[in-house]
DSSP file (Angstrom, degrees, kcal/mol; ACC not computed):
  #  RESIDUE AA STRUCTURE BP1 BP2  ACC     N-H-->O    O-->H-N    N-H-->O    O-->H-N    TCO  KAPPA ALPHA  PHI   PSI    X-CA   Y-CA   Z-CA
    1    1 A X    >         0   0    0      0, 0.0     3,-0.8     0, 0.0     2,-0.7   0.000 360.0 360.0 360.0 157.9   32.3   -4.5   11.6
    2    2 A X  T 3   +     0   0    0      1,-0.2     0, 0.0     5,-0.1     0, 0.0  -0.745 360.0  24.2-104.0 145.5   29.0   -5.4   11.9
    3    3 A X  T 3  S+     0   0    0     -2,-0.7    -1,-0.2     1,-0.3     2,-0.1   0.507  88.8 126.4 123.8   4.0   26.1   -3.1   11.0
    4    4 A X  S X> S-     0   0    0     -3,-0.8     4,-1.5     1,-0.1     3,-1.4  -0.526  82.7 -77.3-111.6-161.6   28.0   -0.7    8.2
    5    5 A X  T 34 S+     0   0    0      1,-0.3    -1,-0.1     2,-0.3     5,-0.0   0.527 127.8  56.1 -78.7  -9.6   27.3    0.3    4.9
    6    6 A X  T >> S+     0   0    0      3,-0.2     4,-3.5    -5,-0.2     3,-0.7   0.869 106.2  46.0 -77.9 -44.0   28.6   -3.2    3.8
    7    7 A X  H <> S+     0   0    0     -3,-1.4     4,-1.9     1,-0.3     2,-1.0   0.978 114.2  47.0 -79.3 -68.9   26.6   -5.1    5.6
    8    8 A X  H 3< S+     0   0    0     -4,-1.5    -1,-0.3     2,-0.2    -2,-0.1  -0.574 109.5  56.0 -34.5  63.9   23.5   -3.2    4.7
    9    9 A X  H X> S+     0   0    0     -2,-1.0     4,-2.5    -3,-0.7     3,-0.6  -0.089 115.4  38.1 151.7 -92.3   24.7   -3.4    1.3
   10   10 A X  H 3X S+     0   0    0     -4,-3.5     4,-1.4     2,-0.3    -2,-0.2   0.746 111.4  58.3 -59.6 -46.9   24.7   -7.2    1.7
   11   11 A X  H 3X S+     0   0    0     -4,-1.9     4,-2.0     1,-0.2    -1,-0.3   0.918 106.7  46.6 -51.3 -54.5   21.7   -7.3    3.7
   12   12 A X  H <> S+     0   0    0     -3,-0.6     4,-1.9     2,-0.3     5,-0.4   0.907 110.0  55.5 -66.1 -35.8   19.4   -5.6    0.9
   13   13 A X  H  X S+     0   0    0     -4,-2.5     4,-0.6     1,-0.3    -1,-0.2   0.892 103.2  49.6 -88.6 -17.6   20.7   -7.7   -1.6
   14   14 A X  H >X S+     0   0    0     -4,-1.4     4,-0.9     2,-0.2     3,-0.7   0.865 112.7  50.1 -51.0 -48.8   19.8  -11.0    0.1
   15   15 A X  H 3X S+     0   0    0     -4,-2.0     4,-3.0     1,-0.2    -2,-0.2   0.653 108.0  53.7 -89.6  -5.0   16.2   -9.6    0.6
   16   16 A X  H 3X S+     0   0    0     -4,-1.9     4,-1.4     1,-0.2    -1,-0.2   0.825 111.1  49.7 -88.2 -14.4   16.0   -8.5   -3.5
   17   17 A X  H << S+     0   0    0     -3,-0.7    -2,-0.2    -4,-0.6    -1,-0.2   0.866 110.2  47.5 -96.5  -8.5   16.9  -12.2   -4.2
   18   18 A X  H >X S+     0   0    0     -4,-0.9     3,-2.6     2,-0.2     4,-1.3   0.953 113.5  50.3 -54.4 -60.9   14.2  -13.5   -1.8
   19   19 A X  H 3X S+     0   0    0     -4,-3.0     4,-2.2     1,-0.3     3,-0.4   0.794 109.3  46.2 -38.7 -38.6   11.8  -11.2   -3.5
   20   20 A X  H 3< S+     0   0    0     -4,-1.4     4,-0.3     2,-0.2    -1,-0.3   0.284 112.4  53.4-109.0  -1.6   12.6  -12.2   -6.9
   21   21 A X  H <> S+     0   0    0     -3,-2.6     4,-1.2    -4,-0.2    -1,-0.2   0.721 110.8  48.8 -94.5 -14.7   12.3  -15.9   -5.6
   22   22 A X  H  X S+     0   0    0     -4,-1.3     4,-2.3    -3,-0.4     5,-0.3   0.901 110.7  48.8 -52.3 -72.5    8.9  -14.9   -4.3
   23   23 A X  H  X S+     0   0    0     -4,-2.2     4,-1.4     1,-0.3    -3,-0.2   0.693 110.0  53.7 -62.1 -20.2    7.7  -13.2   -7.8
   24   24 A X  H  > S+     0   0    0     -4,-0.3     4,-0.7     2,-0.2    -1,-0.3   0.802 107.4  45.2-103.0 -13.2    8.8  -16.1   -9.6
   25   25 A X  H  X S+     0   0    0     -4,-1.2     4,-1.2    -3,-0.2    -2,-0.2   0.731 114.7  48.1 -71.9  -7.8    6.8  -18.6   -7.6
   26   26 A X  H  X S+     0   0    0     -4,-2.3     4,-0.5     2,-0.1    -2,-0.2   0.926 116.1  49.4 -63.7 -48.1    3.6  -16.0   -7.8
   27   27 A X  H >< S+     0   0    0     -4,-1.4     3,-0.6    -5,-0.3    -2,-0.2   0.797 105.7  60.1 -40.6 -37.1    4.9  -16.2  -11.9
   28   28 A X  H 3< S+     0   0    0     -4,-0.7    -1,-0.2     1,-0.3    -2,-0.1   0.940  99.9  50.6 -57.5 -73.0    4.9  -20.0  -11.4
   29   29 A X  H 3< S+     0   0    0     -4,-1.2    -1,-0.3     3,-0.0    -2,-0.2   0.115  81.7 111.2 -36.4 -15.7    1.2  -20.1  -10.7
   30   30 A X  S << S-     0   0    0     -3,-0.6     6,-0.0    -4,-0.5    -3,-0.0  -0.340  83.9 -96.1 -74.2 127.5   -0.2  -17.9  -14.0
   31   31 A X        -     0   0    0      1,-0.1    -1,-0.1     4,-0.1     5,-0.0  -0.335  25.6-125.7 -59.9 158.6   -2.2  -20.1  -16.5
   32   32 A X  S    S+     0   0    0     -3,-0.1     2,-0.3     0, 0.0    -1,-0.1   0.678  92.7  28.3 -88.4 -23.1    0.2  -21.2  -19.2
   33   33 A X  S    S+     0   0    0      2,-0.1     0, 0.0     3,-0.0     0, 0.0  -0.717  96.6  34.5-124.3 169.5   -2.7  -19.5  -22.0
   34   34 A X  S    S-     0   0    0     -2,-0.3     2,-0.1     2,-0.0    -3,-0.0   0.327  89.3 -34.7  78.1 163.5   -5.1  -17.0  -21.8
   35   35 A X        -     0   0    0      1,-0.1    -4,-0.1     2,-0.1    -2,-0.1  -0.332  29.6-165.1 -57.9 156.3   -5.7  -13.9  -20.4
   36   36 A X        +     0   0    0      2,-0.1     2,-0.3    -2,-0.1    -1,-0.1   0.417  57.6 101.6-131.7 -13.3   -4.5  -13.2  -17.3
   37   37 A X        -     0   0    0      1,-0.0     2,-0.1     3,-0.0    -2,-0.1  -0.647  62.1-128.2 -92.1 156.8   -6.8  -10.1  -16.8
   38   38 A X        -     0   0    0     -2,-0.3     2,-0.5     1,-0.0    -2,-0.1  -0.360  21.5-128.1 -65.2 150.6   -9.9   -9.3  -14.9
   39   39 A X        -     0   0    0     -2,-0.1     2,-0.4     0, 0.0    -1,-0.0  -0.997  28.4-159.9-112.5 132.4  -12.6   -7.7  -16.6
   40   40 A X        -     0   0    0     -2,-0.5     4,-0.1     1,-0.1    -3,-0.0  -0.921  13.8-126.4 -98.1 122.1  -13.6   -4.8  -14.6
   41   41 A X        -     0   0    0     -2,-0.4    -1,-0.1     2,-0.1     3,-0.1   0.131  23.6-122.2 -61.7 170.4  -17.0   -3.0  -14.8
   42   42 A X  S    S+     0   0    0      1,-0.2     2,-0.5     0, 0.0    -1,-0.1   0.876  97.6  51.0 -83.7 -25.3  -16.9    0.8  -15.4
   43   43 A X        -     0   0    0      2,-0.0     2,-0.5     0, 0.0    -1,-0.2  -0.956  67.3-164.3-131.0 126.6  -18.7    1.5  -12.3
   44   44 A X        -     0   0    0     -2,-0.5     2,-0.2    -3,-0.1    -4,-0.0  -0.902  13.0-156.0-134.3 118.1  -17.8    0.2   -8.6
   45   45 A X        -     0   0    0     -2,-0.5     2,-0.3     1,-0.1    28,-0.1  -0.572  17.8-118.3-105.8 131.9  -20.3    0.6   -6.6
   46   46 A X        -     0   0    0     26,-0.7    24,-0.4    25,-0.4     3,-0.2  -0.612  28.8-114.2 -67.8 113.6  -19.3    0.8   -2.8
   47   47 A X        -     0   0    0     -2,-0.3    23,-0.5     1,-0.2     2,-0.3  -0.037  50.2 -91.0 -40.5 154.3  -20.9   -2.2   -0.3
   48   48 A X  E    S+A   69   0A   0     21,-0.2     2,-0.4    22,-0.1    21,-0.2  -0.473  98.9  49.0 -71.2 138.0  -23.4   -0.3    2.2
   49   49 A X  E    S-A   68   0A   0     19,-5.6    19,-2.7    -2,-0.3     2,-0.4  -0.907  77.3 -88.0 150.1-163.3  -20.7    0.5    5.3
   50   50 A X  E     +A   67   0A   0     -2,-0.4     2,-0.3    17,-0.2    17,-0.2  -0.969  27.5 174.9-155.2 171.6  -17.5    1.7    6.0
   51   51 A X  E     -A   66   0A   0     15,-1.8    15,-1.4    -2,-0.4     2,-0.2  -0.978  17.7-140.4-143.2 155.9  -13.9    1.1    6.3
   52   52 A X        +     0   0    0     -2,-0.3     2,-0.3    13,-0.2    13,-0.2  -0.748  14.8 179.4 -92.0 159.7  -10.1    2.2    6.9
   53   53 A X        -     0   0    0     -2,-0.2    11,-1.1     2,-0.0     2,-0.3  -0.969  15.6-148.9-153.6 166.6   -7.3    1.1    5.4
   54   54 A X  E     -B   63   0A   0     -2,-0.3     2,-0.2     9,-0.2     9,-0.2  -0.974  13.8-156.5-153.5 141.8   -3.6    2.3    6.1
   55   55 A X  E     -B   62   0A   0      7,-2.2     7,-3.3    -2,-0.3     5,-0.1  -0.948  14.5-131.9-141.0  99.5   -1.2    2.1    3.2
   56   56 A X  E     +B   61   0A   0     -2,-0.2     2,-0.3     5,-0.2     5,-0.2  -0.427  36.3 173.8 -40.9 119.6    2.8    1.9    3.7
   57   57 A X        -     0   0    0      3,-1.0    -1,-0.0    -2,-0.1     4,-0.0  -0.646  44.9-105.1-108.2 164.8    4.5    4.8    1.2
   58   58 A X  S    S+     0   0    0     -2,-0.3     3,-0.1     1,-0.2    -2,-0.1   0.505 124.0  45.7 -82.4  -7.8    8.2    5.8    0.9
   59   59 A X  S    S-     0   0    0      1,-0.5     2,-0.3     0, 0.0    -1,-0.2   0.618 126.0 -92.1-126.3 -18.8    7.5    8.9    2.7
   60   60 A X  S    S-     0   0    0     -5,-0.1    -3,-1.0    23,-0.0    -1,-0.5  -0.953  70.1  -2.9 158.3-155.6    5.4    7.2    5.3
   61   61 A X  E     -B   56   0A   0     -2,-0.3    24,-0.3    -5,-0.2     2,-0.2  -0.516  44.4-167.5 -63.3  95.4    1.7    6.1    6.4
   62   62 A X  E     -B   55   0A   0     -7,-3.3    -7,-2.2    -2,-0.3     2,-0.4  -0.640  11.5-157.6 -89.7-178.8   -1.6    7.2    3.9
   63   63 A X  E     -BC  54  80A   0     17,-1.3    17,-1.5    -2,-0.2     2,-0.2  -0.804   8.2-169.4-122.2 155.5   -4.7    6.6    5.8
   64   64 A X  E     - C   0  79A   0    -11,-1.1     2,-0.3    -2,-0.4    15,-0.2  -0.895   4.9-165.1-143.3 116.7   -7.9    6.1    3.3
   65   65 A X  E     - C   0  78A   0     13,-2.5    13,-1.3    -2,-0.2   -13,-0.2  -0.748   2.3-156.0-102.2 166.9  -11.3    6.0    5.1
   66   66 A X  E     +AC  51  77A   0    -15,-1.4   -15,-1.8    -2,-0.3     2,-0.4  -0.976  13.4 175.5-139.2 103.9  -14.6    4.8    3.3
   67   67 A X  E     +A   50   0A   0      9,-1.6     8,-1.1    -2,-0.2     2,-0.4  -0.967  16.3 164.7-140.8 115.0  -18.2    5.8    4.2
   68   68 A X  E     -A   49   0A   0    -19,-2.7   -19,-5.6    -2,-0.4     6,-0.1  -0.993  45.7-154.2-151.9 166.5  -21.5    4.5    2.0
   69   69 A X  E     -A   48   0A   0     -2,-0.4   -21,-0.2     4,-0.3     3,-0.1   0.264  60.9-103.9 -84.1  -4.0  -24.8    4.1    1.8
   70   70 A X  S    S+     0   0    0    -23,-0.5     2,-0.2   -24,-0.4   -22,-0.1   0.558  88.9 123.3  90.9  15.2  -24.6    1.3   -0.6
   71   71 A X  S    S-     0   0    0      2,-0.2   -25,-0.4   -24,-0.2    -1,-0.3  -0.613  81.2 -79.7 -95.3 164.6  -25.7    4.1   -3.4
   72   72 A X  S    S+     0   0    0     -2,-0.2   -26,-0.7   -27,-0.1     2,-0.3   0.802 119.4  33.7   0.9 -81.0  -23.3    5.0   -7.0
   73   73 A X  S    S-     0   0    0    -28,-0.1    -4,-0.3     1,-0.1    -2,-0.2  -0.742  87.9-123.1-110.2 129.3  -21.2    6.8   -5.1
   74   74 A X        -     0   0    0     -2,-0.3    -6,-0.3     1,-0.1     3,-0.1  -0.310  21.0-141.9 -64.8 176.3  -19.8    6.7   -1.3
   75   75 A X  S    S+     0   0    0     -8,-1.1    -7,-0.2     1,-0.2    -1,-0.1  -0.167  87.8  40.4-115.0  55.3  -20.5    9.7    0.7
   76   76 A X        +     0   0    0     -9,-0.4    -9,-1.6   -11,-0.1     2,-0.4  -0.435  57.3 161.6 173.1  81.6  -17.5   10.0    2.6
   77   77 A X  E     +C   66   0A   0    -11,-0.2     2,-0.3    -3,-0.1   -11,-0.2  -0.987  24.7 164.6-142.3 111.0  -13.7    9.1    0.4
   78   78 A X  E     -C   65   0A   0    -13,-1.3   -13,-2.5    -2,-0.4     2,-0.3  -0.878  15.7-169.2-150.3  97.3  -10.9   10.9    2.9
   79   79 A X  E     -C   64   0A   0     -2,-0.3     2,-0.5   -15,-0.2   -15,-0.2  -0.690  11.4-142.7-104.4 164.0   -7.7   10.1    2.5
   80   80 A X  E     -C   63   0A   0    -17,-1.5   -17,-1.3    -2,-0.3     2,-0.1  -0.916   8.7-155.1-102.1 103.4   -4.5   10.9    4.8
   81   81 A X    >>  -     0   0    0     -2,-0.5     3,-1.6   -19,-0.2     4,-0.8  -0.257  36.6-106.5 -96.7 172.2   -1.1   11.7    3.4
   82   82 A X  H 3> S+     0   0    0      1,-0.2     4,-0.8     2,-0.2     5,-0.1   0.786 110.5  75.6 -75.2 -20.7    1.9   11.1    5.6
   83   83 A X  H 34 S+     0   0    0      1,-0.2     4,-0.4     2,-0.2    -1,-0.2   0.574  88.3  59.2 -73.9   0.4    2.2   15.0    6.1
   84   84 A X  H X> S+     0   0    0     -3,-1.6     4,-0.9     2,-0.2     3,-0.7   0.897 108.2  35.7-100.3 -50.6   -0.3   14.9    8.1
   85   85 A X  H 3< S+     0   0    0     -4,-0.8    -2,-0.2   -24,-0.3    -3,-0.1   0.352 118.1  55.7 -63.7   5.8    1.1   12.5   10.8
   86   86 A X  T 3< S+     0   0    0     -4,-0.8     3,-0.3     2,-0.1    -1,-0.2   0.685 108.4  52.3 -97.3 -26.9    4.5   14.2   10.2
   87   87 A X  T X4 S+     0   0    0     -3,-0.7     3,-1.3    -4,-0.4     4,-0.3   0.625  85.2  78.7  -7.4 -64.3    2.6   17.4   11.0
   88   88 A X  T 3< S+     0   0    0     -4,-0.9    -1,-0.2     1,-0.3     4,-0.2   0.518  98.8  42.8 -71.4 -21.2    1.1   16.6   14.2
   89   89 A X  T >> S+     0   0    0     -3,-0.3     3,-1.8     1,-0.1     4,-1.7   0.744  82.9  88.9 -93.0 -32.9    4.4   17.2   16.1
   90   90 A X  H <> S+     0   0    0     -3,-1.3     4,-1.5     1,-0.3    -2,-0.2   0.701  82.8  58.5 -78.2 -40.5    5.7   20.3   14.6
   91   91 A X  H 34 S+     0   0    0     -4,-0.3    -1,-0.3     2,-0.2    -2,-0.1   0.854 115.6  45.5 -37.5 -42.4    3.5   22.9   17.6
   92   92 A X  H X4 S+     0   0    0     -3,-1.8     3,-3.1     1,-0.2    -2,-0.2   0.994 112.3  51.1 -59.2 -62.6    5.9   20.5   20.3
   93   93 A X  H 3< S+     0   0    0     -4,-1.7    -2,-0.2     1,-0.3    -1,-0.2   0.682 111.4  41.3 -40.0 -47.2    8.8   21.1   18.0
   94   94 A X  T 3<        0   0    0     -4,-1.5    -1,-0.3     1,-0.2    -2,-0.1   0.253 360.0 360.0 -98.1  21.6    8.6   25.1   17.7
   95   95 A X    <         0   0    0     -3,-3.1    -1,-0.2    -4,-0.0    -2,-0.1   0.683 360.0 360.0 -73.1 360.0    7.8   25.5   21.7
């Protein structure tokens, strides 16, 4: 039949060999010498502004907001864990 555990079963393992044909043309592309890392400064200092960004997890949707003044430090780093939009229903739930 279609649609049981086989066939999901079969489905995931066609998408792990797409992936792994994926990672080895990113692999492809990597200089053949050298280092392959960034050097990163100690301190990263936030552009004047802000932003959102929403970030896929196994347990569901974080949210991370962004607010600066273009100083050291923003003044405004608020992130959202998926328990909070899992949350938001549970007052319907216990009516």
């Amino acid at each position: 039949t279609v649609g049981d555990a086989w066939d999901r079963y079969m489905c995931r393992m066609l998408e792990i060999e797409e992936s792994l044909k994926i990672l080895e043309q990113a692999v492809a592309q990597f200089p053949e010498e050298g280092d392959i890392l960034a050097k990163v400064p100690k301190i990263i200092k936030a552009p004047k502004g802000e932003g959102y960004v929403r970030i896929e997890s196994p347990r569901g949707e974080i949210g991370c907001y962004i607010a600066s003044d273009g100083k050291k430090e923003p003044y405004r780093l608020k992130f959202r864990r998926p328990s909070f939009y899992n949350l938001q229903i549970l007052p319907k739930l216990l009516e």
